[in-house]
PyMOL CGO cylinders between C-alpha atoms (Angstrom):
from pymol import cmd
from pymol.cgo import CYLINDER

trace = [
    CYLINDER, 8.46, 17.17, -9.30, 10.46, 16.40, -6.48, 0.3, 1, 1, 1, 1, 1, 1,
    CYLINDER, 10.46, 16.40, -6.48, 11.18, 12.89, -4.83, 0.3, 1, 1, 1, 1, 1, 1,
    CYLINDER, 11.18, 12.89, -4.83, 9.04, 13.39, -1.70, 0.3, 1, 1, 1, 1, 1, 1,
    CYLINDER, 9.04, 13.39, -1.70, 6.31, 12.06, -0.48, 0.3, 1, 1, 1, 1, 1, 1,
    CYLINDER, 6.31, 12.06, -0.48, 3.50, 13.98, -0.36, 0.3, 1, 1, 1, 1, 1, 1,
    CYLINDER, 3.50, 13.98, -0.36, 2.04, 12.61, 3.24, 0.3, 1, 1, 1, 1, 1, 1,
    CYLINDER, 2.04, 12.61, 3.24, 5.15, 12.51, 5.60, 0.3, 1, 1, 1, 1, 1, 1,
    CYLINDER, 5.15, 12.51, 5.60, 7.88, 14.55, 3.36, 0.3, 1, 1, 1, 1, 1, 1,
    CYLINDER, 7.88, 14.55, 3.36, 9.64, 11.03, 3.11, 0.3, 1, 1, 1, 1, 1, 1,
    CYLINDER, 9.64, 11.03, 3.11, 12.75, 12.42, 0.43, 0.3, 1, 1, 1, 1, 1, 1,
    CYLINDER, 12.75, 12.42, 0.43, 16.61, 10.94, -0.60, 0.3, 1, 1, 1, 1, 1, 1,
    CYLINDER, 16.61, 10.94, -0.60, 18.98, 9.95, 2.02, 0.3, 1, 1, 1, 1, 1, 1,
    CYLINDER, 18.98, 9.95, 2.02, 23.10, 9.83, 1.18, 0.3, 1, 1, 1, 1, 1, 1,
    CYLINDER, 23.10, 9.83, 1.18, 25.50, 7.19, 2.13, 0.3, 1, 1, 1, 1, 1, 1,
    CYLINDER, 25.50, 7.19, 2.13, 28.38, 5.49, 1.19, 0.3, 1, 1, 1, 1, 1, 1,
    CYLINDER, 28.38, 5.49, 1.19, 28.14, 2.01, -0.57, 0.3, 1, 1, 1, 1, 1, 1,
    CYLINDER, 28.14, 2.01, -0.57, 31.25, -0.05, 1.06, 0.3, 1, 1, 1, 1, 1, 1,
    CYLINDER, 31.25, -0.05, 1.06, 33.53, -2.29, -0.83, 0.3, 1, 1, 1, 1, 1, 1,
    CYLINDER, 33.53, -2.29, -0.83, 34.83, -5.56, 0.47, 0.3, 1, 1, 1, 1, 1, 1,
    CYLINDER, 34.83, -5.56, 0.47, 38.39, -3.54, 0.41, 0.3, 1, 1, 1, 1, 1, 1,
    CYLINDER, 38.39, -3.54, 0.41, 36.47, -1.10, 2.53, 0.3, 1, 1, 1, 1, 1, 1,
    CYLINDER, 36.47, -1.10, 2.53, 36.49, 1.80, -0.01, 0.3, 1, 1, 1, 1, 1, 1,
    CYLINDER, 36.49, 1.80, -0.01, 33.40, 3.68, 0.46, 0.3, 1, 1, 1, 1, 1, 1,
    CYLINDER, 33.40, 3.68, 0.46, 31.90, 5.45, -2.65, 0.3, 1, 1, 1, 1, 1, 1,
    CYLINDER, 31.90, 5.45, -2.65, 28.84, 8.44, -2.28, 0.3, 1, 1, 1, 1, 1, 1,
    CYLINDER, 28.84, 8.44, -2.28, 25.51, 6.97, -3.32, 0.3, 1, 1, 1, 1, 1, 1,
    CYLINDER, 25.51, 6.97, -3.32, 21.77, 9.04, -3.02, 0.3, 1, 1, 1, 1, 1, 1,
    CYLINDER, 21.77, 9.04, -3.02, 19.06, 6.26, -1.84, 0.3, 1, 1, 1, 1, 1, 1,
    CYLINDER, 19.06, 6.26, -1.84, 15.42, 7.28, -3.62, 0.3, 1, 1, 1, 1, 1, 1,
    CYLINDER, 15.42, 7.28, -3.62, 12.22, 6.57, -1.76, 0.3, 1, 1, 1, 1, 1, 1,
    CYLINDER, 12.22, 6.57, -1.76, 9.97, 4.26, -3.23, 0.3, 1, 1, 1, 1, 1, 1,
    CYLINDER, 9.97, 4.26, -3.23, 7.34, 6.07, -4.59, 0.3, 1, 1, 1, 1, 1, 1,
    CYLINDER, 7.34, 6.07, -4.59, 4.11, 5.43, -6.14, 0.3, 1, 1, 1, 1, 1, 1,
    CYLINDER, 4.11, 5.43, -6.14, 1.36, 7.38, -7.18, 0.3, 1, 1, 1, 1, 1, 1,
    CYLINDER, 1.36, 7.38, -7.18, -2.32, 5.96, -5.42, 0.3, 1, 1, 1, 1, 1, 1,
    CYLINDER, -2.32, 5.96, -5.42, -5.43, 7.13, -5.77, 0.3, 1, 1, 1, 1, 1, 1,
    CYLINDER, -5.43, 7.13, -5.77, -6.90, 7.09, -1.94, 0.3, 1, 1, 1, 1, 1, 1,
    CYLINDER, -6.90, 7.09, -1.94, -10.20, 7.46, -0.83, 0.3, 1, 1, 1, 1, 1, 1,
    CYLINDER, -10.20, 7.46, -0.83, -11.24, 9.49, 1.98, 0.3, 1, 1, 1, 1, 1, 1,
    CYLINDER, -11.24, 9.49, 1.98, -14.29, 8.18, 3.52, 0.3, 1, 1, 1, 1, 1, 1,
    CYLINDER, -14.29, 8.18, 3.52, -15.41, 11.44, 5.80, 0.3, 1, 1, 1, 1, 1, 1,
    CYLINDER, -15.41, 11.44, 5.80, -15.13, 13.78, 2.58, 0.3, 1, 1, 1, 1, 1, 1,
    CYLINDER, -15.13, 13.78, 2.58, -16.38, 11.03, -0.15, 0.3, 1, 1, 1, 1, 1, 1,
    CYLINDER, -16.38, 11.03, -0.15, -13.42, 12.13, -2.62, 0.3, 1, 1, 1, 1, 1, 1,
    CYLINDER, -13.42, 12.13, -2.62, -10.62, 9.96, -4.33, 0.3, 1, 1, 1, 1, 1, 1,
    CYLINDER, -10.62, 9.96, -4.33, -6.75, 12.35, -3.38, 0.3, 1, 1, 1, 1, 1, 1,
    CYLINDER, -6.75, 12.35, -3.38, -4.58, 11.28, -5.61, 0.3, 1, 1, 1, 1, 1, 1,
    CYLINDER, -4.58, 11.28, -5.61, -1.08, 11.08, -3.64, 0.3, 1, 1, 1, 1, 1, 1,
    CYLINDER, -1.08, 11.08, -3.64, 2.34, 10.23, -4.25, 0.3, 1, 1, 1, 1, 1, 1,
    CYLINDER, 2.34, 10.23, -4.25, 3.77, 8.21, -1.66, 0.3, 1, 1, 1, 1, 1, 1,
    CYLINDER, 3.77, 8.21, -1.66, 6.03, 5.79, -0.50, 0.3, 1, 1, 1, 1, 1, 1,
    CYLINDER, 6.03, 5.79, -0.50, 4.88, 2.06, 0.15, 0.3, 1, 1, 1, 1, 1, 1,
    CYLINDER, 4.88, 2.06, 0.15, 6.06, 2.56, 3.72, 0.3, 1, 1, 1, 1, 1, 1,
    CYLINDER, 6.06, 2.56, 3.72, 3.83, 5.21, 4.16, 0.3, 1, 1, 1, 1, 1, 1,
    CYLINDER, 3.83, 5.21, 4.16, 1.05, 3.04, 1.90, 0.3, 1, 1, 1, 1, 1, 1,
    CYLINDER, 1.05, 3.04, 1.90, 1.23, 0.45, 4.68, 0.3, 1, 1, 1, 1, 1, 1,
    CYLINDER, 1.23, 0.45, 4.68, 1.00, 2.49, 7.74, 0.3, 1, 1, 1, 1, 1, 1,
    CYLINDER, 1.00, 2.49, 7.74, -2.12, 4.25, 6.14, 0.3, 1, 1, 1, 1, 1, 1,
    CYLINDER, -2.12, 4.25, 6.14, -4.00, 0.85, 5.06, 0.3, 1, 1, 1, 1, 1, 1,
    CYLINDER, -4.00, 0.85, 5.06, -2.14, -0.46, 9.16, 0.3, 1, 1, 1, 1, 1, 1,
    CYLINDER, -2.14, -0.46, 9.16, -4.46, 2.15, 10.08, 0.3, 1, 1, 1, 1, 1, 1,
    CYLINDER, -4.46, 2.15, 10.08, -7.54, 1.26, 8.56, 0.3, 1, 1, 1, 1, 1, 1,
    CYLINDER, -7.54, 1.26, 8.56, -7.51, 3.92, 5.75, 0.3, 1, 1, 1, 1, 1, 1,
    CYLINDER, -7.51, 3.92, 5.75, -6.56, 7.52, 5.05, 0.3, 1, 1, 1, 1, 1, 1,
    CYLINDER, -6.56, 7.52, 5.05, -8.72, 9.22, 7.27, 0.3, 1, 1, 1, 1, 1, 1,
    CYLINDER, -8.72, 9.22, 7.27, -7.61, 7.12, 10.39, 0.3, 1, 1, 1, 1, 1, 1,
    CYLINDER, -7.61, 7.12, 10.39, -3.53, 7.82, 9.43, 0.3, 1, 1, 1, 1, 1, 1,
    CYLINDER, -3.53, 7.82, 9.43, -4.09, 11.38, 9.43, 0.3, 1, 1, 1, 1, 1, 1,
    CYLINDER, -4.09, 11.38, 9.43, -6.59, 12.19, 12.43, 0.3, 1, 1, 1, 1, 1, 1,
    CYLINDER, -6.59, 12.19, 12.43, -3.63, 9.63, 14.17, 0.3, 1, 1, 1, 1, 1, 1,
    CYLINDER, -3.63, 9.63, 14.17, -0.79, 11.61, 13.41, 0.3, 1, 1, 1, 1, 1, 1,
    CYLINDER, -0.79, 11.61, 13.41, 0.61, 15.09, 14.84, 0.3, 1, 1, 1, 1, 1, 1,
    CYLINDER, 0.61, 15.09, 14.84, -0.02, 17.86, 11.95, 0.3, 1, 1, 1, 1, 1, 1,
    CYLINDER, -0.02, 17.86, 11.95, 3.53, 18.83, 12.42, 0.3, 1, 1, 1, 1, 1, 1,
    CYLINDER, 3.53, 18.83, 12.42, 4.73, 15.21, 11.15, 0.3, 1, 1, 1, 1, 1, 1,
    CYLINDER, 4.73, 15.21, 11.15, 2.76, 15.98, 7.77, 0.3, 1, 1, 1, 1, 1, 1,
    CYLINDER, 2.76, 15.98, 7.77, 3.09, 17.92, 4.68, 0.3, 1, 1, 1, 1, 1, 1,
    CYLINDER, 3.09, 17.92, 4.68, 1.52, 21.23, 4.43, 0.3, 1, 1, 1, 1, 1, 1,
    CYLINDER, 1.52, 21.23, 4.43, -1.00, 19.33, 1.77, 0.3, 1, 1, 1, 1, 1, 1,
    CYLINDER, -1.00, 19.33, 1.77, -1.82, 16.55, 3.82, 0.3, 1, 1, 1, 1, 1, 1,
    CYLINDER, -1.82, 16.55, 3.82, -2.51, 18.91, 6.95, 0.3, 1, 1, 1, 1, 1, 1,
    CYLINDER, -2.51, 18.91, 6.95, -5.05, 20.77, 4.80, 0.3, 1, 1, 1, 1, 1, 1,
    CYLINDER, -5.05, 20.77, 4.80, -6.84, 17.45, 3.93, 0.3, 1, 1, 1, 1, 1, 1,
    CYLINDER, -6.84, 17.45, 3.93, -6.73, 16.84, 7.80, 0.3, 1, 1, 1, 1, 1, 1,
    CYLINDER, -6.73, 16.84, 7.80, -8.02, 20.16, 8.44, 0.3, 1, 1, 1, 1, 1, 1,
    CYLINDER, -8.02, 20.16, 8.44, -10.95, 19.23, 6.19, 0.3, 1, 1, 1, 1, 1, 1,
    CYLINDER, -10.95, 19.23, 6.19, -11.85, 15.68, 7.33, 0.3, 1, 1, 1, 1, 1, 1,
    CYLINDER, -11.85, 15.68, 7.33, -11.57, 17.44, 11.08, 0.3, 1, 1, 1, 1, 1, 1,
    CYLINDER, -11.57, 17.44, 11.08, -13.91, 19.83, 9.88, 0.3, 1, 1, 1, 1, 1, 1,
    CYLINDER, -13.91, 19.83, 9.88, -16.49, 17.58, 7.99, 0.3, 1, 1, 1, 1, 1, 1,
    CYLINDER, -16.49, 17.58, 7.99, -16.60, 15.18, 10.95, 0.3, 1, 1, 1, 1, 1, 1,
    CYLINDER, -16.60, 15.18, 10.95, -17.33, 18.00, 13.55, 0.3, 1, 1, 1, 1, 1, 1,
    CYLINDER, -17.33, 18.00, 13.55, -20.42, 19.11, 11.02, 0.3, 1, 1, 1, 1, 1, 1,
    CYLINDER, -20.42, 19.11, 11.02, -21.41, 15.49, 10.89, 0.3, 1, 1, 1, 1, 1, 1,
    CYLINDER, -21.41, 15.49, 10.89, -21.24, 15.03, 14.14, 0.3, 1, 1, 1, 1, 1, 1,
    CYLINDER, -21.24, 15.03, 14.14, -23.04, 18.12, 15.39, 0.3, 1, 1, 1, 1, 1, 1,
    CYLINDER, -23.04, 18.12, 15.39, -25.80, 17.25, 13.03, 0.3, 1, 1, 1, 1, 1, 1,
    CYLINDER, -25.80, 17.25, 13.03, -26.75, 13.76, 14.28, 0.3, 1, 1, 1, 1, 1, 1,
]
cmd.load_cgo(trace, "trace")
């Protein structure tokens, strides 16, 4: 399993850690990641996710899952989380066609 979230593709960024002397040593810095069970309102399903508590804010900023992704371009998401778009897109259009 790879360290990357599974909503914005969030993964490890490199750097250098600097001394007081000023020696710089490589260091990886990991994404805080988390594994949540969200719950998409338009499809009535719990998606289990792992993502990071950045992204965890911004989606509960936004006033849920749904919201976050209808927001956001599909070419800022993961291939999986522009599927579940696809699908909440979908299920609105039916719900809306039929009221």
């Amino acid at each position: 399993m790879s360290r990357r979230c599974s909503v914005t593709d969030t993964g490890p960024m490199f750097g250098h850690k600097v001394s007081h002397s000023n020696r710089k040593k490589n260091v990886q810095f990991m994404p805080n990641l988390q594994h949540v069970s969200l719950v998409s309102d338009a499809l009535g399903v719990s998606v289990s996710l792992r993502v990071t508590v950045a992204t965890l804010r911004s989606i509960e900023h936004n006033g849920g899952l749904d919201a976050y992704l209808l927001k956001h371009h599909e070419r800022k998401l993961t291939p999986e989380a522009g599927r579940l778009k696809r699908q909440i897109k979908r299920k609105l259009a039916k719900t809306a066609k039929a009221a």
